[in-house]
C-alpha positions as CSV (number, residue, x, y, z in Angstrom):
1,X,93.9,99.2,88.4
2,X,94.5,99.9,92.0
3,X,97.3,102.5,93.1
4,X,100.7,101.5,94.9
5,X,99.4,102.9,98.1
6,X,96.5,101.0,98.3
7,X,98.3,97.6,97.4
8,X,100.9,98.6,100.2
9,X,98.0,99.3,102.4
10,X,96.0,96.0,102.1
11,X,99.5,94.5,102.0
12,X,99.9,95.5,105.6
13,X,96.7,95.0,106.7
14,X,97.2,91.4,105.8
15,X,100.4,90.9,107.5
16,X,102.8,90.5,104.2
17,X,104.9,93.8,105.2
18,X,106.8,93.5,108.3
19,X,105.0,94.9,111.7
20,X,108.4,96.1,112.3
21,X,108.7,99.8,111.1
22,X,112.3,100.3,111.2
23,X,112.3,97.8,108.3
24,X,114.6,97.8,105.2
25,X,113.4,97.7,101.4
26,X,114.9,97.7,98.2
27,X,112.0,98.6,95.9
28,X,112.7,98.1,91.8
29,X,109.7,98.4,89.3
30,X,110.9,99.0,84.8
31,X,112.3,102.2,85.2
32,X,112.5,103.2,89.1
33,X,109.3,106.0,89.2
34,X,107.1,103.6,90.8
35,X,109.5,102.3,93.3
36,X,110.1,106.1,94.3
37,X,106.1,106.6,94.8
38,X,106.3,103.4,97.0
39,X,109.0,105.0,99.0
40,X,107.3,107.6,99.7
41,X,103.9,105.2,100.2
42,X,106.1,103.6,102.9
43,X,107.1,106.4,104.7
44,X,103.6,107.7,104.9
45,X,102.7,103.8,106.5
46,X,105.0,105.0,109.2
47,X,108.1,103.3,108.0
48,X,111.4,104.5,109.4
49,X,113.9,101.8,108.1
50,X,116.4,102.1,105.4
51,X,114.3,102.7,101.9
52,X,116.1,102.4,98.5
53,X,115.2,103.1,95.3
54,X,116.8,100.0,93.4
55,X,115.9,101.9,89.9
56,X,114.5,100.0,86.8
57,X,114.8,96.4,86.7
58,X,117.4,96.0,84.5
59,X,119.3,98.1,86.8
60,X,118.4,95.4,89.6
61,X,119.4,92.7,86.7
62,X,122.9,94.4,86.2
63,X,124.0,94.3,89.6
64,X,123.1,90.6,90.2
């Protein structure tokens, strides 16, 4: 299993994350831990845009 940070890695390196580092994300995984490591993940990539944890995904579901 790879980590989140390597995923976000090789997902920048090939071009599926914007080059644009002021960038917004919403990022949801079952119960909103992950999304806060990828957060994190994303600031240490350098990005500066608005990051929020969208919780679990039924929390995503519920607000839809």
């Amino acid at each position: 299993m790879m980590s989140l940070c390597r995923n976000l890695r090789e997902a920048l390196e090939a071009g599926r994350l914007p080059h644009a580092k002021d960038a917004s994300f919403v990022l949801y995984c079952r119960s909103g831990r992950r999304a806060e490591l990828g957060i994190v993940q994303l600031r240490g990539l350098g990005y500066s845009g608005t990051l929020v944890n969208g919780g679990g995904i039924s929390d995503v579901q519920a607000a839809m």
